[in-house]
C-alpha positions as CSV (number, residue, x, y, z in Angstrom):
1,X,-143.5,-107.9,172.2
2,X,-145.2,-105.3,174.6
3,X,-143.7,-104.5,178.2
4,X,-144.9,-106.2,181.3
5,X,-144.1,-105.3,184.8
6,X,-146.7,-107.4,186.5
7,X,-148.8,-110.6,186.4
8,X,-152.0,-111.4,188.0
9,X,-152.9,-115.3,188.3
10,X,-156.5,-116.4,188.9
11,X,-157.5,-119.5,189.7
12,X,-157.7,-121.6,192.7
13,X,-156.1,-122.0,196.0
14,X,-155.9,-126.0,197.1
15,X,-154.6,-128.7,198.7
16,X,-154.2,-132.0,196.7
17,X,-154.9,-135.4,197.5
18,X,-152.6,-137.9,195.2
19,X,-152.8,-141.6,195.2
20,X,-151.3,-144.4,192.7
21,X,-153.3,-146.8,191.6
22,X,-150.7,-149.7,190.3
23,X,-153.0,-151.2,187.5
24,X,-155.2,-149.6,184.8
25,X,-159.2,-148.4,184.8
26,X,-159.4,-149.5,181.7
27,X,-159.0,-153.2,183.0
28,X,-161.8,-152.3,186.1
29,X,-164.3,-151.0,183.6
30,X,-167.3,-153.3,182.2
31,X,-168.1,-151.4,179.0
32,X,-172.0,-153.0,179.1
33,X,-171.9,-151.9,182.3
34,X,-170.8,-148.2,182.3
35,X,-174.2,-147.2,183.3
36,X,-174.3,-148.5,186.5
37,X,-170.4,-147.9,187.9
38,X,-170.0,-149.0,191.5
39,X,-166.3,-149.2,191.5
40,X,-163.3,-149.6,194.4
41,X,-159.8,-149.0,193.3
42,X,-157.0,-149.7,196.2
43,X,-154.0,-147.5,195.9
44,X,-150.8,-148.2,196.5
45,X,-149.2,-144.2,197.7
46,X,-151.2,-141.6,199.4
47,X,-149.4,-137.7,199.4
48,X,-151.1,-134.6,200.6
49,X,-149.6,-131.6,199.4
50,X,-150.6,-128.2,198.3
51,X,-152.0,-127.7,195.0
52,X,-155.0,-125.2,193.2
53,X,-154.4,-123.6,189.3
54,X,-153.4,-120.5,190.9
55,X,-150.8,-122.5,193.5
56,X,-149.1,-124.0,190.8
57,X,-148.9,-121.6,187.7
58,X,-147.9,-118.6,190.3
59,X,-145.0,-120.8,192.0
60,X,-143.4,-122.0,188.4
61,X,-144.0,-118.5,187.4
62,X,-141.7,-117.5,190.0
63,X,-139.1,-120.1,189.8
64,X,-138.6,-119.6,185.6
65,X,-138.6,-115.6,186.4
66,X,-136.4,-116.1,189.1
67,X,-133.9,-118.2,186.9
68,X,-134.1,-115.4,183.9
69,X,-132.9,-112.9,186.4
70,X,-136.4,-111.0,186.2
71,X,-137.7,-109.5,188.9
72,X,-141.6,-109.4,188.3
73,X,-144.2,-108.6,190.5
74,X,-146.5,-112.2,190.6
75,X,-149.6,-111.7,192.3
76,X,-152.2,-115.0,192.8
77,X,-155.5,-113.8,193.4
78,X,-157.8,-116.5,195.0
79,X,-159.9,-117.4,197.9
80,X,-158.7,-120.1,200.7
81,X,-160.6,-121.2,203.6
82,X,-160.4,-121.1,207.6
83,X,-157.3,-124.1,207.2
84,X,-155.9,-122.1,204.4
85,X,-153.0,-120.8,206.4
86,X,-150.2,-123.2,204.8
87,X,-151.1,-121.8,201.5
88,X,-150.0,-118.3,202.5
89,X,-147.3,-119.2,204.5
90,X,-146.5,-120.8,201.3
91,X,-146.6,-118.2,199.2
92,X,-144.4,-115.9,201.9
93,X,-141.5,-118.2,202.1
94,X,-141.1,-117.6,198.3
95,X,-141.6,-114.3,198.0
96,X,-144.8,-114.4,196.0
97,X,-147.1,-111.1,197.2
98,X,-150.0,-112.6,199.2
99,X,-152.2,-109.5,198.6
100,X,-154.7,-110.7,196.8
101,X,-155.6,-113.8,198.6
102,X,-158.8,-113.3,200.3
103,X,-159.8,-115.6,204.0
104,X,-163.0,-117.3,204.3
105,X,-163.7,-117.8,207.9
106,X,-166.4,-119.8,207.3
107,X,-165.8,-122.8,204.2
108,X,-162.4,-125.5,204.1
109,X,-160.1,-124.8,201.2
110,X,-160.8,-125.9,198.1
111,X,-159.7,-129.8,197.7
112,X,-158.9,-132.2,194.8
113,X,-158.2,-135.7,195.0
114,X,-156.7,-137.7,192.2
115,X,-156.3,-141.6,191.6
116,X,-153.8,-142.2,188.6
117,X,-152.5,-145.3,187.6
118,X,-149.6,-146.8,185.9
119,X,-150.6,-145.7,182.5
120,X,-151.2,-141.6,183.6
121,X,-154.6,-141.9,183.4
122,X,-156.7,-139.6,186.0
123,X,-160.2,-139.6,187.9
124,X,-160.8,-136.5,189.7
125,X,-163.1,-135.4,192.5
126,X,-162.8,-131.2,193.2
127,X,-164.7,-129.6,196.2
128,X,-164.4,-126.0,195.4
129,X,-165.0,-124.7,198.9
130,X,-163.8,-121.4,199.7
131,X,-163.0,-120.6,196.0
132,X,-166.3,-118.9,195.4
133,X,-165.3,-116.3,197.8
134,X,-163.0,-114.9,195.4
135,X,-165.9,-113.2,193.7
136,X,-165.7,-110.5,196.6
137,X,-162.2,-109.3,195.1
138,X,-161.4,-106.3,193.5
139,X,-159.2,-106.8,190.8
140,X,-158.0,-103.2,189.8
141,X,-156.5,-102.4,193.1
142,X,-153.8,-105.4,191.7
143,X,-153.5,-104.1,188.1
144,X,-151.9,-101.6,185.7
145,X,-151.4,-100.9,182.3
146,X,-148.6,-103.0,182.4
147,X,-150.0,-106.4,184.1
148,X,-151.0,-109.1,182.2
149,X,-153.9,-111.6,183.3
150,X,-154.0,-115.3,183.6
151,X,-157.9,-117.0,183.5
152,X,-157.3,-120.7,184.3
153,X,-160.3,-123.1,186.0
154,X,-161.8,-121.9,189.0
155,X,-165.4,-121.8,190.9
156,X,-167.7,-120.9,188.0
157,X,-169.0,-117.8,189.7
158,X,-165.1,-116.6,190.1
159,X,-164.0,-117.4,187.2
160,X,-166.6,-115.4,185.3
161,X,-166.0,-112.3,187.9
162,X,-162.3,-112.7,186.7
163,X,-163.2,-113.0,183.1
164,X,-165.7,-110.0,183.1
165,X,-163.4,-107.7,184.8
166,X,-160.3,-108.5,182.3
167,X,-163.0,-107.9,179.4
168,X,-164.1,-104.8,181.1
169,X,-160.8,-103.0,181.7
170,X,-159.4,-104.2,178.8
171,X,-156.5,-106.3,180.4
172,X,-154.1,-108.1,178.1
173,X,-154.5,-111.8,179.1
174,X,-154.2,-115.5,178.9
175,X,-157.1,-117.8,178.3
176,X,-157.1,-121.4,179.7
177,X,-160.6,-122.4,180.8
178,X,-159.2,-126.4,181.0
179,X,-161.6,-127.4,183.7
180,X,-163.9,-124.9,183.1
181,X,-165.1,-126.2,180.0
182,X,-167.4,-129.0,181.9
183,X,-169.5,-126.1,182.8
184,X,-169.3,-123.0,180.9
185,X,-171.7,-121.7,178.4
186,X,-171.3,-120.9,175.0
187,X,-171.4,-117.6,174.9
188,X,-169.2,-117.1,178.0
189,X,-166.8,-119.2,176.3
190,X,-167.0,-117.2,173.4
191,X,-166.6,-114.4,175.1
192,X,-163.8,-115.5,177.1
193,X,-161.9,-116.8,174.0
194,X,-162.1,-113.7,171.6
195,X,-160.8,-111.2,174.2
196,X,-157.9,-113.4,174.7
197,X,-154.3,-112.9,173.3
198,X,-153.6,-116.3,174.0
199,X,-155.8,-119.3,174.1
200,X,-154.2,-121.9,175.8
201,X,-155.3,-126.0,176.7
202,X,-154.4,-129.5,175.4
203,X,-155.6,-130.8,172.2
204,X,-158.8,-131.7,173.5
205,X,-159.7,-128.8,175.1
206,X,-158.5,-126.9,172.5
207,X,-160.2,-129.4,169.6
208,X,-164.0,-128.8,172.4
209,X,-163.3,-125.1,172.3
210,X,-163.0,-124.7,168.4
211,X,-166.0,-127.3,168.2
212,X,-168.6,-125.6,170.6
213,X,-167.5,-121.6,169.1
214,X,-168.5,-123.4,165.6
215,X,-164.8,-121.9,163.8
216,X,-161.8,-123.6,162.7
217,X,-158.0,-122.7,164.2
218,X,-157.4,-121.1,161.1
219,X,-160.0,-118.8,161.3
220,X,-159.8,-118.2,164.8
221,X,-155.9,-117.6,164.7
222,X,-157.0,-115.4,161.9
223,X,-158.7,-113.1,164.7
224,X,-155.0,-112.2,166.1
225,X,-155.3,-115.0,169.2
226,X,-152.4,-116.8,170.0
227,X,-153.7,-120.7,170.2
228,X,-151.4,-122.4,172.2
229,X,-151.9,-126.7,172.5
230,X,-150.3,-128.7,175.1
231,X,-149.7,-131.9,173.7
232,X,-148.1,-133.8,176.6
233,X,-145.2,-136.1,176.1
234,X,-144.8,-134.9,172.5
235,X,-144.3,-131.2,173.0
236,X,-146.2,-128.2,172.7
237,X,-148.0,-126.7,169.0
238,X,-148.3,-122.6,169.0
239,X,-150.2,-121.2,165.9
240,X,-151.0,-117.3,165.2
241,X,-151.2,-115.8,162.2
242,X,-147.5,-114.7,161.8
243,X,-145.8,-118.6,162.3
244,X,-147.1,-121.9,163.9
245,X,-144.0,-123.5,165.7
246,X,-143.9,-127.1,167.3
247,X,-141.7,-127.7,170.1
248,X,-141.0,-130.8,171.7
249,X,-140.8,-131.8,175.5
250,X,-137.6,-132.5,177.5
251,X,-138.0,-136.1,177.7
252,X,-137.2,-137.2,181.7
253,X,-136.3,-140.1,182.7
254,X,-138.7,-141.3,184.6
255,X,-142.3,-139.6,185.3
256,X,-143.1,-140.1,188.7
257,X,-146.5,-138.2,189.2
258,X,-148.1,-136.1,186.0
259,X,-150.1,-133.5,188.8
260,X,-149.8,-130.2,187.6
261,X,-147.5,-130.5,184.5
262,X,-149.8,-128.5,182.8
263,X,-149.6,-125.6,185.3
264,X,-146.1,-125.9,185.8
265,X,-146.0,-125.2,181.5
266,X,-148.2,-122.2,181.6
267,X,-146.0,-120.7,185.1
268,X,-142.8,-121.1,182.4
269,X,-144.6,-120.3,179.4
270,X,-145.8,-116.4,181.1
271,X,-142.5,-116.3,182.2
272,X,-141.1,-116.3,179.0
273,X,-143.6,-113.7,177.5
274,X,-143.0,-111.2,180.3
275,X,-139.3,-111.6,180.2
276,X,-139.6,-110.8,176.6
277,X,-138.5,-114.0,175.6
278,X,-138.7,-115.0,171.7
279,X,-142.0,-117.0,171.2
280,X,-140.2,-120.0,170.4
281,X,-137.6,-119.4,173.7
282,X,-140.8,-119.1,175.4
283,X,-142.5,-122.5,174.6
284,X,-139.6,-124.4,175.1
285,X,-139.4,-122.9,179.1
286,X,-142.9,-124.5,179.4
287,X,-141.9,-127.8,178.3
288,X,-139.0,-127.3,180.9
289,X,-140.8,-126.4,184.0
290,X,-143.3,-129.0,183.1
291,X,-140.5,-131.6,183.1
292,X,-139.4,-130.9,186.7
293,X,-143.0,-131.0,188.2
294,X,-143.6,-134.4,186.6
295,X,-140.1,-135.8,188.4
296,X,-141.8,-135.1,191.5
297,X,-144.9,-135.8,193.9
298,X,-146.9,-133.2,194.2
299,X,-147.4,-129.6,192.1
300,X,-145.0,-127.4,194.0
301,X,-142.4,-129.7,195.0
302,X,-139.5,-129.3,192.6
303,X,-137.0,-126.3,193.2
304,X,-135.0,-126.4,190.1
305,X,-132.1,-123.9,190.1
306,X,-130.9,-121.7,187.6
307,X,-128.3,-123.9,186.3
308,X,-130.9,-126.5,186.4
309,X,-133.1,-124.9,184.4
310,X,-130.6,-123.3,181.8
311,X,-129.3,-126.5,181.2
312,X,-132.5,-128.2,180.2
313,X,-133.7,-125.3,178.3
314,X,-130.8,-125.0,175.9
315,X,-131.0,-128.8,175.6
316,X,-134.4,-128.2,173.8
């Protein structure tokens, strides 16, 4: 397993709106309808809290390293806007390098809001604001030999300035378009994905990816690219052309807001590859991270300790 000193996390920079809607869409939904939706759904909990792809995967990043004794440089490298100051402060009080985080004077912070209700199920709405800005950052005056890249959903025009530049320099890096998917073209995609050393999203992004590139897993796998699938409550699937491993979740005890499980796996998952973790080891402290952010409201909320942490993970 090569030698990594560093990690660079793209993505976005945001603060989260999170409310609970206590029934299910599916029961507000006229399917002869769906055509027409004019639709009110009256929540039951409102939180604001900090949030973005790049917020959460750099934070669990830093809490799993942190726990393995590592020290690793972790550098998030995003755009916020002129009310983006709790963000860095943020990032400060945990010792997390705010270097690469770029002001826009001009444009709010980027801003999700999110309804779920009681069965998980989620309806987004993302202003990407200041996010684009991110295009104006350099990224080799963040990287060496020895860094390896995240790509997760961002402003189209920053994600594909990330994506380029890893392609360019020939940066070692991890592939998880998720959100991008709704937008990106083919060959960007393609591009995107065949670069990669791991390709990493839940089964239906990963079964959308595999169906617009026109190639089975087998045959992509067969191209040396890690496919990693998130597969919720059931676990985690890893397939490469050496093994193909399943691993199952820690199972909580009570899921109290599923925001940002899938960042909080990918922040434990890179923590395991640059600690030089076995591959297996290293699936399993995804699943663990994940399982404190879901016990929580909010994306960056949880501060497992080490004990915490090492107890879960030998559980699994």
């Amino acid at each position: 397993m090569d030698v990594y000193s560093s990690v660079i996390v793209t993505g976005t920079m945001a603060y989260d709106e999170i409310m609970d809607f206590p029934g299910k869409f599916v029961d507000y939904f006229h399917p002869e309808k769906l055509h027409q939706i004019n639709i009110s759904f009256v929540v039951s909990r409102l939180e604001k809290e900090l949030g973005g792809t790049a917020t959460n995967i750099a934070y669990n990043l830093f809490l799993a390293t942190q726990s393995l004794q590592k020290k690793i440089t972790i550098t998030p490298i995003a755009s916020v806007g002129k009310d983006g100051q709790k963000l860095i402060d943020f990032f400060r009080k945990n010792n997390i390098s705010t270097k690469g985080i770029l002001r826009d004077r001009r444009l709010y912070t980027a801003t999700g809001k999110v309804i779920t209700d009681k069965k998980d199920n989620q309806i987004w709405g993302y202003y990407y604001g200041a996010s684009k800005s991110a295009t104006k950052i350099n990224s080799k005056e963040f990287s060496n030999s020895k860094s390896v890249w995240i790509i997760s959903a961002n402003h189209p025009d920053a994600f594909l300035h990330f994506q380029n530049q890893v392609i360019i320099n020939n940066n070692t890096y991890i592939y998880d378009p998720g959100m991008s998917l709704t937008w990106i073209k083919d060959k960007d995609l393609k591009q995107g994905v065949m670069n990669a050393q791991y390709l990493v999203g839940n089964d239906y992004e990963i079964a959308m990816i595999i169906k617009r590139l026109n190639i089975s897993i087998n045959q992509l796998i067969d191209t040396g690219i890690n496919a990693i699938t998130t597969l919720g409550e059931k676990g985690v699937r890893y397939e490469s052309k050496s093994e193909k491993l399943e691993v199952k979740s820690y199972q909580v005890k009570k899921i109290i807001d599923p925001t940002g499980a899938g960042d909080a796996w990918r922040g434990g998952f890179i923590a395991g590859i640059v600690c030089r973790l076995p591959i297996k080891t290293c699936l399993k402290l995804g699943n663990v991270m994940a399982s404190f952010a879901i016990e929580m409201y909010g994306t960056v909320n949880h501060r497992p300790t080490t004990k915490e942490i090492a107890k879960r993970l030998k559980s699994l």
